[in-house]
TORTOR-232533 format. One line per field, with one value per residue: chain; residue number from 1; x, y, z of N, C-alpha, C in turn; residue in three letters. Coordinates in pm, 1 decimal. Example, Ala and Ser with C-alpha at 12.3 -4.5 7.8 and 13.67 -1.06 7.14 Angstrom:
# TORTOR-232533
mol = c(A;A) .
seq = c(1;2) .
nxx = c(1319.0;1285.0) .
nyy = c(-569.0;-225.0) .
nzz = c(780.0;708.0) .
caxx = c(1230.0;1367.0) .
cayy = c(-450.0;-106.0) .
cazz = c(780.0;714.0) .
cxx = c(1320.0;1290.0) .
cyy = c(-330.0;3.0) .
czz = c(780.0;787.0) .
type = c(ALA;SER) .
***
This chain:
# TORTOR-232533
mol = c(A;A;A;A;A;A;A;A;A;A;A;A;A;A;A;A;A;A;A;A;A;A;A;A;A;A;A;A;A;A;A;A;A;A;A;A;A;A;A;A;A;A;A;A;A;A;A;A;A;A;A;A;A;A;A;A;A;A;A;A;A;A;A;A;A;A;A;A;A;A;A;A;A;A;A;A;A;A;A;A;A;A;A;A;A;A;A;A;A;A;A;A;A;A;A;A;A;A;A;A;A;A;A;A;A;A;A;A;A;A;A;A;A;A;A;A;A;A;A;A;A;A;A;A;A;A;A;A;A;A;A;A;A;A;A;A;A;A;A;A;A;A;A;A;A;A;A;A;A;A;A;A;A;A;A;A;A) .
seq = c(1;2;3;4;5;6;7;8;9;10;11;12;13;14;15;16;17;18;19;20;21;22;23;24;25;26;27;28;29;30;31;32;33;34;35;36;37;38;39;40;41;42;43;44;45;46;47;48;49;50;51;52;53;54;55;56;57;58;59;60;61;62;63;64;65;66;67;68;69;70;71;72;73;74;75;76;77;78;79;80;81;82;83;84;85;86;87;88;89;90;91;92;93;94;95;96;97;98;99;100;101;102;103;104;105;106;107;108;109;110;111;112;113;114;115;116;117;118;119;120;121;122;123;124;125;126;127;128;129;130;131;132;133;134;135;136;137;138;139;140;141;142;143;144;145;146;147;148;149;150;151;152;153;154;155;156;157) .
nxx = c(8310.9;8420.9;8400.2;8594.0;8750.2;9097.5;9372.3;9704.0;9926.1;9717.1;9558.1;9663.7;9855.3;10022.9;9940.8;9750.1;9687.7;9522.0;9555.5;9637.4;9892.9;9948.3;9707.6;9775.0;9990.0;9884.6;9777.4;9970.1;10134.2;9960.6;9907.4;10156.2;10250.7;10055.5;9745.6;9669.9;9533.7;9187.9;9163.3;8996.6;9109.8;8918.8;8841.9;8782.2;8763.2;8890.3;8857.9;9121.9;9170.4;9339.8;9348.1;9141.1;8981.1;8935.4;8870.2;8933.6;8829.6;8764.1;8753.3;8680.0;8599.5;8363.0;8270.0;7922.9;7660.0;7370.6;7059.3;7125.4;7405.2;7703.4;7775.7;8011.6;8091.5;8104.9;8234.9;8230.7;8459.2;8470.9;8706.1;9027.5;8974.6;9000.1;8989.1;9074.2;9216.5;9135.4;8890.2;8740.6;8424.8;8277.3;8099.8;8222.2;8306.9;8112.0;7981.4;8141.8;8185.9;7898.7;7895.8;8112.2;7945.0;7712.9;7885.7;7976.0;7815.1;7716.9;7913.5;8133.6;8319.1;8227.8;8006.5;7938.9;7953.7;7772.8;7789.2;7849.9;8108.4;8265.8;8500.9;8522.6;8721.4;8677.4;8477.7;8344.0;8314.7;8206.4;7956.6;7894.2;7853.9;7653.3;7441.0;7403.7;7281.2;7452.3;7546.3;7665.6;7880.1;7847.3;8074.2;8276.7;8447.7;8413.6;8368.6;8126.1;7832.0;7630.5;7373.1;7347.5;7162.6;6982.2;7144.6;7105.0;6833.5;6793.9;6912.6;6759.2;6778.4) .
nyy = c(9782.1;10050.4;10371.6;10638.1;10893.8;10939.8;10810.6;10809.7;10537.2;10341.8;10325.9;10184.3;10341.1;10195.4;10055.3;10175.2;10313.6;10559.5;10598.8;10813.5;11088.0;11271.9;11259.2;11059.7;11132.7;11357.3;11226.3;11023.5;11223.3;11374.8;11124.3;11109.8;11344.1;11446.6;11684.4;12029.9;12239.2;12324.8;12121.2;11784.6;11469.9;11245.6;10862.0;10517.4;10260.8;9876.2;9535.7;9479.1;9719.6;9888.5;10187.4;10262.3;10495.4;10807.7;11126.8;11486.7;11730.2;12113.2;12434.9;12726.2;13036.2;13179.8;13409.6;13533.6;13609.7;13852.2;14005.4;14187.3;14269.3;14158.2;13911.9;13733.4;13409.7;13109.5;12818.6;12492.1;12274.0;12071.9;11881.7;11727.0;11410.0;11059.5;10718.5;10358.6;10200.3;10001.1;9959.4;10167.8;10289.0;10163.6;10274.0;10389.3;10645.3;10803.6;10718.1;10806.9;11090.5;11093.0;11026.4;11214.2;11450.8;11382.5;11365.8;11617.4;11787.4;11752.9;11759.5;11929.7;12113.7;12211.7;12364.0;12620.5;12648.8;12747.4;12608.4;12420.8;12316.6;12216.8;12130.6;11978.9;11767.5;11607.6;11421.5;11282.0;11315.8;11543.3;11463.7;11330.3;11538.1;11700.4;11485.8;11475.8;11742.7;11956.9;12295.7;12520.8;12702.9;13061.2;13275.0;13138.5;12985.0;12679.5;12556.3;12400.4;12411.4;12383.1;12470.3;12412.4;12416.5;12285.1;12011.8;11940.3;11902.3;11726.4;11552.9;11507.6;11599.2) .
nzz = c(11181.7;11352.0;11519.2;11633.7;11813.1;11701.9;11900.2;11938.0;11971.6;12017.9;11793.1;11472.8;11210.2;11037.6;10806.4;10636.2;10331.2;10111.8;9881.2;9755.5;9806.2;9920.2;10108.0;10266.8;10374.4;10533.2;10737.2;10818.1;10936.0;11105.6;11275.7;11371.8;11465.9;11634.8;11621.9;11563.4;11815.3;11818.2;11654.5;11537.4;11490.2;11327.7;11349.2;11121.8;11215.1;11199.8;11294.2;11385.4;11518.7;11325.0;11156.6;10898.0;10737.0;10800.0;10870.6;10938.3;11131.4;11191.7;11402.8;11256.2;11070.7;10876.7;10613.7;10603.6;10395.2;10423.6;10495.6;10655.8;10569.8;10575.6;10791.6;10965.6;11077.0;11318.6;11175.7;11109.1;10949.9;10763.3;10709.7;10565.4;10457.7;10399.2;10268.9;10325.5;10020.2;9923.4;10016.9;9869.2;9729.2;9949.7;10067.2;10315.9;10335.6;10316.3;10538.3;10704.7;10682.6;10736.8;11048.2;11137.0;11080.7;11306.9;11530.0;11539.1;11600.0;11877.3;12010.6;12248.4;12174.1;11944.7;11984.9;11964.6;11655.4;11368.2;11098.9;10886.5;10618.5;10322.7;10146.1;9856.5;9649.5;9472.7;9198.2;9348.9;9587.5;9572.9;9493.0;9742.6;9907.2;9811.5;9829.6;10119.7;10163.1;10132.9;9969.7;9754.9;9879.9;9876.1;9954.0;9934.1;9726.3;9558.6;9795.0;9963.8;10185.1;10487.0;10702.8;11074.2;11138.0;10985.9;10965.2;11222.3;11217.6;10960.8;11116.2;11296.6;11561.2) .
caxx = c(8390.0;8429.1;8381.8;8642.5;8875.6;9222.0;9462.7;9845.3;9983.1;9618.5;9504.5;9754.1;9850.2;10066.3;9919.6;9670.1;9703.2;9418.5;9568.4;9653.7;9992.1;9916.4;9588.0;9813.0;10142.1;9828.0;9776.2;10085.3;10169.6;9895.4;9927.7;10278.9;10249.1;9873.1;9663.1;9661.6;9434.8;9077.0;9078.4;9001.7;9116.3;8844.1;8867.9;8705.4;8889.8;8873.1;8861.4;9260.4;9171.7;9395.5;9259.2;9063.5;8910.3;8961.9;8808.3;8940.5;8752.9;8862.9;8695.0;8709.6;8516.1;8330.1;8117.5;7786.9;7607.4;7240.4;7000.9;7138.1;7508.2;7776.1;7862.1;8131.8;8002.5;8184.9;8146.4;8298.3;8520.0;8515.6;8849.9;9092.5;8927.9;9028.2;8928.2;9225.0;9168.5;9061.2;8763.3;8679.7;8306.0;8233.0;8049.6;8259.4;8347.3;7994.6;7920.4;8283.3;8047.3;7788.5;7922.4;8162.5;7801.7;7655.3;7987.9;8048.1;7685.3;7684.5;8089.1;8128.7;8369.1;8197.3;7904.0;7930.4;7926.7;7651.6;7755.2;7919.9;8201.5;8365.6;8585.1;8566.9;8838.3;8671.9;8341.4;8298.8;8311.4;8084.5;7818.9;7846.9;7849.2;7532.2;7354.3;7425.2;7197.3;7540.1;7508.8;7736.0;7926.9;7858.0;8146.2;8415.0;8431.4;8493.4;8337.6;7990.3;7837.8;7482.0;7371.2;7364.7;6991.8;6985.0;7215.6;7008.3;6693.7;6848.5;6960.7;6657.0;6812.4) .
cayy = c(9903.3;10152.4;10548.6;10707.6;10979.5;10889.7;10820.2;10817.3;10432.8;10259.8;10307.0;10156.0;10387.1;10120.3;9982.3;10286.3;10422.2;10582.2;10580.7;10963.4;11098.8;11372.0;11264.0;10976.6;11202.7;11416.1;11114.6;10989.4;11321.4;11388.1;11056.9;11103.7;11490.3;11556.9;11818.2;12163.2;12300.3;12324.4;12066.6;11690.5;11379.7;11071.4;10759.1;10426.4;10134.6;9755.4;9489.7;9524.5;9833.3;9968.7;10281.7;10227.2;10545.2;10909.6;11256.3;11594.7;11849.3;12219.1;12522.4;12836.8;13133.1;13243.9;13529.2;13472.6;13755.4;13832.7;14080.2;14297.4;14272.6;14039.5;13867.1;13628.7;13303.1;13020.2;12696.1;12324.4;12241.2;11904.0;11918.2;11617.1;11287.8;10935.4;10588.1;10263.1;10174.9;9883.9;9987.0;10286.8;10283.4;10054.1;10360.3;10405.0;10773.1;10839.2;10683.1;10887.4;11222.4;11119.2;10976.3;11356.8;11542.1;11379.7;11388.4;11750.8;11874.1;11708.8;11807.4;12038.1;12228.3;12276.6;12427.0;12777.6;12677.6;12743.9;12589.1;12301.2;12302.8;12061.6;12165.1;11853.1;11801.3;11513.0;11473.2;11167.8;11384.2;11680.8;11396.6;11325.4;11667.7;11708.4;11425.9;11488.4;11847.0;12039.8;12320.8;12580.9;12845.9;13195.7;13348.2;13114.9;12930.4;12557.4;12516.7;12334.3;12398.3;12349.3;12527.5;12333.2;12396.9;12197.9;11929.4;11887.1;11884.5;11603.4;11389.8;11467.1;11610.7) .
cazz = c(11185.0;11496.4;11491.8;11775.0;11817.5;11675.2;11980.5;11917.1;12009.2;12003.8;11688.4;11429.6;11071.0;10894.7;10645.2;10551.6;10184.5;10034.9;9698.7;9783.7;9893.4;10029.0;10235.3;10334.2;10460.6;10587.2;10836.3;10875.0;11046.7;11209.2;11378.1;11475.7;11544.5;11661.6;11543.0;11610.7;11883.2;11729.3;11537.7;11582.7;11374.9;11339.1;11235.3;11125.5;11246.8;11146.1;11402.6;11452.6;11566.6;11239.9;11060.3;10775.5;10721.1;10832.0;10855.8;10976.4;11147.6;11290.1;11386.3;11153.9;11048.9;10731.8;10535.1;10555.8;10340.2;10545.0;10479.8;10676.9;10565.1;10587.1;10931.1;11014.6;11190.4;11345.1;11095.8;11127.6;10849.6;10724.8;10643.3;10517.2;10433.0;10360.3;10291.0;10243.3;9887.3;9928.0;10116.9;9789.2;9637.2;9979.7;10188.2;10444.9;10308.1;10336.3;10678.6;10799.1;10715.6;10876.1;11172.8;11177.1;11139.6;11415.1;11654.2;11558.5;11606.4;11981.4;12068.9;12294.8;12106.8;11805.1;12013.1;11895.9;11503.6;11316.7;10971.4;10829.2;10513.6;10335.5;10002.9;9813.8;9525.2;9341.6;9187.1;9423.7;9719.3;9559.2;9518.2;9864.2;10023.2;9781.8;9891.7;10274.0;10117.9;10121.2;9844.5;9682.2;9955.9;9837.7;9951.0;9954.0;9560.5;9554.0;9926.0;9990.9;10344.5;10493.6;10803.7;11190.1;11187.4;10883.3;11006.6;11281.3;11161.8;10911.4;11200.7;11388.4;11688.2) .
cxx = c(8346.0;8466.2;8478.1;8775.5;9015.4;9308.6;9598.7;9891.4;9856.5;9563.8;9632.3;9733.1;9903.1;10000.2;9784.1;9726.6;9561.3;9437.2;9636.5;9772.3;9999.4;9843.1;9700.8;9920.1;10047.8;9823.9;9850.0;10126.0;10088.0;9883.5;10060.8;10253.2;10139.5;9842.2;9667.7;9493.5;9280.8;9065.4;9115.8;9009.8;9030.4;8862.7;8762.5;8861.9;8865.9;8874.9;9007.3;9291.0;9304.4;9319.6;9258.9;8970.8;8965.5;8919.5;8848.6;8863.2;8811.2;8750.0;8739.4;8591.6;8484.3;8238.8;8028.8;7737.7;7470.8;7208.7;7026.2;7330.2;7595.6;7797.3;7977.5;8050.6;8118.5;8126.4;8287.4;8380.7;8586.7;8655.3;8927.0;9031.2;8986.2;8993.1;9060.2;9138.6;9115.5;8889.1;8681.3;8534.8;8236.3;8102.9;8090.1;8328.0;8246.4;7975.2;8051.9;8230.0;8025.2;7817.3;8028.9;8018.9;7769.9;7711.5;7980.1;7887.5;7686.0;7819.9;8063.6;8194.5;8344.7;8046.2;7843.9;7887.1;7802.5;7657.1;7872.9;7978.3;8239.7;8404.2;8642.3;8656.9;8804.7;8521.8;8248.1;8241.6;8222.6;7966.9;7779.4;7765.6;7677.7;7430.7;7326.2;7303.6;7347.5;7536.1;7649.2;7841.6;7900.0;7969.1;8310.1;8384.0;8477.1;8405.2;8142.6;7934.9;7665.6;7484.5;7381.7;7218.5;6976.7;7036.9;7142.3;6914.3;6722.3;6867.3;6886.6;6678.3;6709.8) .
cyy = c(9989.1;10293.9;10555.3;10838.4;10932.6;10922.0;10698.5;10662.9;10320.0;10267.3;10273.3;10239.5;10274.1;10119.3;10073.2;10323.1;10448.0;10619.1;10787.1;11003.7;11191.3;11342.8;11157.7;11003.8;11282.7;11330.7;11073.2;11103.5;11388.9;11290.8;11062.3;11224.6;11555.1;11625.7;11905.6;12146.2;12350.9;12230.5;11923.1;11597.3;11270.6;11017.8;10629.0;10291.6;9967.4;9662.5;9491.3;9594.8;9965.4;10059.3;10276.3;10364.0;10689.2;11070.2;11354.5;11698.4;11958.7;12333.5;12628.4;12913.6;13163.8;13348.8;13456.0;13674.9;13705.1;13978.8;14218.2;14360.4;14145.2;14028.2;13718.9;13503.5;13145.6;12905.3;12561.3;12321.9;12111.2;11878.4;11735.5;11468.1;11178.6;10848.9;10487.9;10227.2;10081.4;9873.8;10145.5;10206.7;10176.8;10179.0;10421.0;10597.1;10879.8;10831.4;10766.1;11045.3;11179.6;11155.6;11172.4;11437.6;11583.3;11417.8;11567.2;11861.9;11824.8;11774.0;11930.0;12164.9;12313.5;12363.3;12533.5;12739.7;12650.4;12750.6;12493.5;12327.9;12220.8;12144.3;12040.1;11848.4;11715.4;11498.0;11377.8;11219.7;11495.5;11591.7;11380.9;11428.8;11707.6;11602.6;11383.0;11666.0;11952.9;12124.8;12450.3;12678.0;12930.3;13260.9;13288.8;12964.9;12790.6;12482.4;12509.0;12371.5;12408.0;12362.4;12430.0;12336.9;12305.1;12060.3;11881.5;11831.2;11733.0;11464.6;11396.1;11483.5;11675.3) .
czz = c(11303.7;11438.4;11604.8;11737.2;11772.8;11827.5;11940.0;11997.9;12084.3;11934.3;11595.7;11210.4;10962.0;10820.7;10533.7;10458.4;10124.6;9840.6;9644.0;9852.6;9979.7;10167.1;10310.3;10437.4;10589.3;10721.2;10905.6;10973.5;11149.2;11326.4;11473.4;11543.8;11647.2;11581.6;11605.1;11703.6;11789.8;11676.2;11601.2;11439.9;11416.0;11325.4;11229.7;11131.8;11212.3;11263.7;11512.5;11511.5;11453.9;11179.0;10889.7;10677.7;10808.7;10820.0;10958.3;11019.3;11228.7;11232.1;11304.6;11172.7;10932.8;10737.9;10526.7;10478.6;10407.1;10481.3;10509.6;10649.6;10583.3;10743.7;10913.8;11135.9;11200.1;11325.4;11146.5;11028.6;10859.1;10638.6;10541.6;10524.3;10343.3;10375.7;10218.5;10105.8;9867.5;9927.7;10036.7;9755.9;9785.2;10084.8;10285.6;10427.6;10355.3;10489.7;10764.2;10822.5;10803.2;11010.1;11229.8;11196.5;11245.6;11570.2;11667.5;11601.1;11797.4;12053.3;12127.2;12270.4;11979.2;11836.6;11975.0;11697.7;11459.2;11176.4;10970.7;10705.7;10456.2;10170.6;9934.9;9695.9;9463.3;9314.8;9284.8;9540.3;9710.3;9563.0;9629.2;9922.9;9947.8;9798.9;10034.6;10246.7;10152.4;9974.4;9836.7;9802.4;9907.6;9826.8;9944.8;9829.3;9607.9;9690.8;9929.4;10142.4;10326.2;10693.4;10960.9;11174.7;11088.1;10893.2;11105.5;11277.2;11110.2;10996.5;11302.4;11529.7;11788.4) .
type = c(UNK;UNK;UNK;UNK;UNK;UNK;UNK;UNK;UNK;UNK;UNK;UNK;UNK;UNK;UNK;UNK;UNK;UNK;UNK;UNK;UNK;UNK;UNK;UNK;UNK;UNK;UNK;UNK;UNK;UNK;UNK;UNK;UNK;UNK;UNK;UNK;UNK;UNK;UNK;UNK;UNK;UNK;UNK;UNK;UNK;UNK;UNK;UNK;UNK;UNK;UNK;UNK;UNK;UNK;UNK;UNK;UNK;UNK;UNK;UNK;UNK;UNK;UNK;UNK;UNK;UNK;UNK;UNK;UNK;UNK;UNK;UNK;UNK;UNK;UNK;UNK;UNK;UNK;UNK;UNK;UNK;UNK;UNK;UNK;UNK;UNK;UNK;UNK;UNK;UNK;UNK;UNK;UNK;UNK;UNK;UNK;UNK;UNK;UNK;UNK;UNK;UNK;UNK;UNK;UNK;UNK;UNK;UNK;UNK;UNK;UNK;UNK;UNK;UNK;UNK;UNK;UNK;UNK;UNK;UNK;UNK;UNK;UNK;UNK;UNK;UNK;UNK;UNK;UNK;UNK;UNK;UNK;UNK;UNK;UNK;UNK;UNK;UNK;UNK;UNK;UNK;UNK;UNK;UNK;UNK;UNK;UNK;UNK;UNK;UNK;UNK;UNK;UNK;UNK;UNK;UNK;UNK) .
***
């Protein structure tokens, strides 16, 4: 399997379903349409070079509460994720993190953020984000995140 940027008429969507209609329309249109400015689509690809795998990321802003008040700080957001069904319970959901972590901690556009997100919707995906050391948001319910110094540190940068 291959980590790369999704590009429009060399990576192939057919035959992706993650068992999800949404994440899957999510895809489908992001491959035909692009993505908005800020944000980048990944993928994991198979030797066909078809996508097998998929993770969303785009800059944003959150509350951080701080000693001395609340500030606003510019975080990553692990946004839309998928794996073909086939390919569930095999890792590759896991290794699609990572592999976003490491890209988005080195990217030159995510330079400024100094926190990582991810709003998982199943308990599959809260295990992850908690065993990547992702823990509760404070200010925004439902949402997991874990600082860049932390992320670093983790991957030993």
């Amino acid at each position: 399997m291959r980590f790369a940027e999704y590009i429009r008429g060399v990576h192939s969507l057919a035959e992706f379903d993650c068992g999800n209609a949404a994440m899957n329309d999510f895809l489908q249109q992001a491959g035909t349409h692009g993505v908005p400015d800020g944000e980048h689509l990944w993928v994991s690809l198979d030797d066909s070079r078809a996508v097998v795998g998929f993770i969303s990321t785009q800059i944003c802003e959150v509350e951080l509460m701080q000693r001395a008040g609340v500030s606003v700080i510019p975080a990553v957001n692990l946004a839309a994720m998928g794996v073909t069904s086939t390919l569930h319970r095999s890792g590759l959901g896991g290794n699609l993190f990572a592999r976003a972590l490491v890209t988005c901690v080195s990217h030159p556009a995510y330079s400024e953020c100094e926190a990582f997100l991810c709003l998982p919707k199943h308990i599959g995906t809260i295990r992850m984000c908690e065993n990547f050391g992702f823990v509760p948001f404070p200010t925004k319910p439902g949402y997991f995140w874990l600082s860049r110094h932390a992320v670093e540190r983790m991957l030993r940068l």
